[in-house]
C-alpha positions in Angstrom: -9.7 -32.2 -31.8 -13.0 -33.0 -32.8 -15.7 -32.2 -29.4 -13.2 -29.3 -28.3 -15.9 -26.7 -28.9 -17.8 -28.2 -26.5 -15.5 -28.9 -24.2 -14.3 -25.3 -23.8 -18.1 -24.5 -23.6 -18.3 -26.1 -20.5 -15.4 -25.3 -19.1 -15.8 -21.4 -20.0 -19.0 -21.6 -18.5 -17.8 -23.4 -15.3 -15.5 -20.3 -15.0 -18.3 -18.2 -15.4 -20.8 -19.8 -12.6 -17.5 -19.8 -10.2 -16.1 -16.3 -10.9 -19.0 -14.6 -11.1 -17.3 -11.1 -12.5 -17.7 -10.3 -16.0 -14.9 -8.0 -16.4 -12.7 -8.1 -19.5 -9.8 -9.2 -17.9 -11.6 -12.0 -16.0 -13.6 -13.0 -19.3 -10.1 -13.4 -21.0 -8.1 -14.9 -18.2 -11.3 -17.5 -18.3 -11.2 -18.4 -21.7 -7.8 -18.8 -21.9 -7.9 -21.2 -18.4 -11.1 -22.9 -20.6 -8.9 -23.6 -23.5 -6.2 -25.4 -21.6 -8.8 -27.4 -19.6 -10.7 -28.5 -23.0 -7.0 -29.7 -24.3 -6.3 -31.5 -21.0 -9.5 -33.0 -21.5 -10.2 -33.6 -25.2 -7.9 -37.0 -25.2 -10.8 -38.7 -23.2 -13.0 -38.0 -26.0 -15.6 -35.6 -27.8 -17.9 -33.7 -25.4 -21.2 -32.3 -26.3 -21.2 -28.6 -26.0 -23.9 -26.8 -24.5 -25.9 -26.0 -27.5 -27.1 -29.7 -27.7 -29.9 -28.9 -24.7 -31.1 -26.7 -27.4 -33.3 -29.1 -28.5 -36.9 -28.4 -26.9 -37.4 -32.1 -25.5 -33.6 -32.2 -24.1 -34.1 -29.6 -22.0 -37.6 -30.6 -21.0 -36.0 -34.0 -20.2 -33.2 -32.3 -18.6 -35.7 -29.8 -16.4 -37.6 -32.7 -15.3 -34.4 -35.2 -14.1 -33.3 -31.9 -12.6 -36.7 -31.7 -10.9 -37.0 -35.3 -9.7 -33.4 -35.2 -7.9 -34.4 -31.5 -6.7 -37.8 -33.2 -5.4 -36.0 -36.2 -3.7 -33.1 -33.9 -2.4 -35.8 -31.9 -0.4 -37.9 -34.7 1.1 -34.3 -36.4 2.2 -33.0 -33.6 4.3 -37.0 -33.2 5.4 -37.0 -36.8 7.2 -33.2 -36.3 8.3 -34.1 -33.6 9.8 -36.8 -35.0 11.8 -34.8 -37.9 12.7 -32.4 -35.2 14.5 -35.1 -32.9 16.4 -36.6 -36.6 17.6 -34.2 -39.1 17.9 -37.1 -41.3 19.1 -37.7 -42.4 15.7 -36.0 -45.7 15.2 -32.9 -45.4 12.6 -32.3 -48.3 10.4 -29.0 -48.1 8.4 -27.2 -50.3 6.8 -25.9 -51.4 3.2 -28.3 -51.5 0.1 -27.9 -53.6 -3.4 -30.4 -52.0 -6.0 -30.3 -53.4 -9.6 -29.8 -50.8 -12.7 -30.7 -50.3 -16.4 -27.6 -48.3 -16.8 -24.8 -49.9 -18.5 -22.1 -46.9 -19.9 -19.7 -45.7 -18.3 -20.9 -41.9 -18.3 -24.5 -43.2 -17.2 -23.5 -45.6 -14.1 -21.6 -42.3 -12.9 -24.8 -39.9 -13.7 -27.0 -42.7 -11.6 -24.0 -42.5 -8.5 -23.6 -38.8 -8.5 -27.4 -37.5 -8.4 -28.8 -40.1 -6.7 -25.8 -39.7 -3.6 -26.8 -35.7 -3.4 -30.1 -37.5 -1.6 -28.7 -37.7 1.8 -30.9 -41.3 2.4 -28.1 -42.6 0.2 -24.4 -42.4 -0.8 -23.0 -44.4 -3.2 -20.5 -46.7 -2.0 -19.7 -49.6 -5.0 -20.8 -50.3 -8.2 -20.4 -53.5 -10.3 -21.1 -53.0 -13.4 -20.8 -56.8 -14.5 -23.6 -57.3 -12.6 -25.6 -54.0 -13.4 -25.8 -53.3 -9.2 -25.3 -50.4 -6.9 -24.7 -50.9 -3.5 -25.1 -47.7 -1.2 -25.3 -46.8 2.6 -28.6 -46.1 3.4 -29.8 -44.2 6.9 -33.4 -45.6 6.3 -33.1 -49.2 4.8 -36.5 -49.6 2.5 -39.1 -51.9 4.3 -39.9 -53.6 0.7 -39.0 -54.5 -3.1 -40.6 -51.3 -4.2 -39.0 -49.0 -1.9 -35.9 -50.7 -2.9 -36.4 -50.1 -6.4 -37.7 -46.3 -6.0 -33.9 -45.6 -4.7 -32.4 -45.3 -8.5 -35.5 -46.3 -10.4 -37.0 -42.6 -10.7 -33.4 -41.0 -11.7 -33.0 -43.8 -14.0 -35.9 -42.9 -15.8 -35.2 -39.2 -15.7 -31.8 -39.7 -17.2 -33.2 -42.5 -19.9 -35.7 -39.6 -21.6 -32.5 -37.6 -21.9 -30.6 -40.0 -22.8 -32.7 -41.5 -24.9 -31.0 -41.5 -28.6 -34.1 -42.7 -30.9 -35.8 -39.8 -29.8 -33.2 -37.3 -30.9 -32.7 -35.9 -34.5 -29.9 -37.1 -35.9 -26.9 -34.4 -36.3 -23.1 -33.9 -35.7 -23.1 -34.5 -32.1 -25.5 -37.8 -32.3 -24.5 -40.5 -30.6 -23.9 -44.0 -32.8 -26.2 -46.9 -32.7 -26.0 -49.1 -29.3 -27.7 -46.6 -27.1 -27.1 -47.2 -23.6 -24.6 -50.7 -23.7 -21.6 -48.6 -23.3 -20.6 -47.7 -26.7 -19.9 -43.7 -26.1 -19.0 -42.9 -29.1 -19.7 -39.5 -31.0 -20.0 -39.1 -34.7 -18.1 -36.0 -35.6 
């Protein structure tokens, strides 16, 4: 059960964000939930357990991804906001294509889950084939670089963590291919 440490990691921690009560009894009950959750879930493969953000640059790159959605989140529900207290302002929705550098599995799904907590834009397709998004947009960009900017500054984000030449090479590396969908982990 190679990743299983990880996995329960994750999941034990999960229990411990939701339950909030450090009792004995919960701490058990939680573990034991965490250890049939990490069994459920370590036939889709080897998860990286919490300790790999250890590393002083992952967690930078993960602080500033964190900070970029954080950043777009807020200015979002800023301009949604002023659209409802002045409806004056002309409302332009509609559906959006935007390229991506993503290619994996796990990182088409990072790019469609952080960048549809931005209210501007929810994720509606994907195709991978083609490396697009398509998304609903309430504000439809006026131009190609306001069409780029709507994935382009996650993407980079999640590249710097993501990155796997810039990481030291140890049990939980990932294998040579990067990004073009090989999500392997050497055990």
């Amino acid at each position: 059960m190679r990743g299983y440490p990880g996995l329960w990691s994750w999941a034990f921690a999960v229990w411990l964000l939701l339950s909030a009560t450090f009792d004995a009894e919960q701490l058990l009950f939680g573990a034991g939930i965490a250890a049939l959750v990490a069994v459920a879930l370590a036939p889709l493969g080897p998860g990286r357990g919490p300790w790999w953000l250890l590393y002083p640059a992952r967690l930078w790159a993960l602080t500033v991804l964190c900070g970029v959605v954080a950043g777009k989140v807020v200015l979002a529900n800023v301009r949604l906001a002023l659209r409802v207290w002045r409806p004056s302002i002309p409302l332009r929705s509609g559906m959006l294509v935007v390229s991506t550098t993503r290619h994996s599995v796990g990182s088409l799904a990072a790019v469609g889950v952080l960048t549809s907590l931005i209210v501007d834009n929810q994720l509606v397709d994907l195709d991978r084939a083609n490396g697009e998004l398509q998304y609903h947009a309430v504000e439809l960009p006026r131009d190609e670089r306001e069409r780029a900017e709507v994935n382009s500054a996650v993407e980079r984000s999640l590249t710097k963590l993501t990155d796997q030449a810039r990481w030291p090479r140890g049990r939980a590396a990932r294998t040579e291919g990067g990004d073009r969908g090989e999500d392997e982990v050497k055990g």
